[in-house]
N, C-alpha and C positions, 0 to 999 in steps of 0.2 A: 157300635155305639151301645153303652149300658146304659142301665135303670137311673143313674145318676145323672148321666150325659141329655136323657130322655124328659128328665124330668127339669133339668133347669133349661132344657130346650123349650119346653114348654108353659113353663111358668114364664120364662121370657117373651112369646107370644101374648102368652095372657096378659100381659103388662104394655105392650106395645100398643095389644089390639083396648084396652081400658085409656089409655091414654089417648089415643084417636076420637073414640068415644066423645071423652071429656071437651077434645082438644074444637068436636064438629058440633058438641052440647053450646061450647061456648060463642063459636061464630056461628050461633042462631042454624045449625043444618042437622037437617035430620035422619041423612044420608050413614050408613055405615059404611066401611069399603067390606066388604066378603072376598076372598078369596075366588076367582073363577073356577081353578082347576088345582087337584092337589093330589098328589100319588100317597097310597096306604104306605106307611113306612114299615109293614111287615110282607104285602103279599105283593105291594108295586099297583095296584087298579086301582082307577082314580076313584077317590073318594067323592059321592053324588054330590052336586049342588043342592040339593034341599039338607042334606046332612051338614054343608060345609055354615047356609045360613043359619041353622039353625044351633051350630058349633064354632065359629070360624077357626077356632085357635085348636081343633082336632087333627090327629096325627094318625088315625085308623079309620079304615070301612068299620061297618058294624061288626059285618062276622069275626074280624082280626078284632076287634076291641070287644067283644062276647069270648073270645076264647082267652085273650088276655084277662081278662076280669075272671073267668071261672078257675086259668090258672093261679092266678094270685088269690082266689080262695080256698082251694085244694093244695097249694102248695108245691104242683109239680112244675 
């Protein structure tokens, strides 16, 4: 999968999980759905529960998404 594939994978989460939002806003709940359990899509280890409420629509553990961000700032 590329950076493209990745990326409107993601914005497509992001849109799902906004719509859900809106969808639980309006029949008065206050409930979000979180994801239970979610594999890093770079190293395969589950990404934590407190990371997933606190992100639901993420696609990496921290350390995969700390290296990915320091590479797309370095360039390599």
């Amino acid at each position: 999968m590329d950076e493209i594939d990745r990326a409107q994978q993601l914005e497509e989460m992001q849109r799902q999980q906004s719509l859900a939002v809106i969808q639980s806003r309006r029949q008065g709940k206050t409930l979000m759905s979180v994801p239970k359990y979610r594999e890093c899509e770079d190293c395969g280890e589950s990404i934590p529960q407190q990371r997933l409420q606190l992100n639901p629509t993420t696609l990496r553990c921290v350390d995969c998404q700390t290296k990915s961000e320091r590479r797309g700032k370095h360039g390599y």
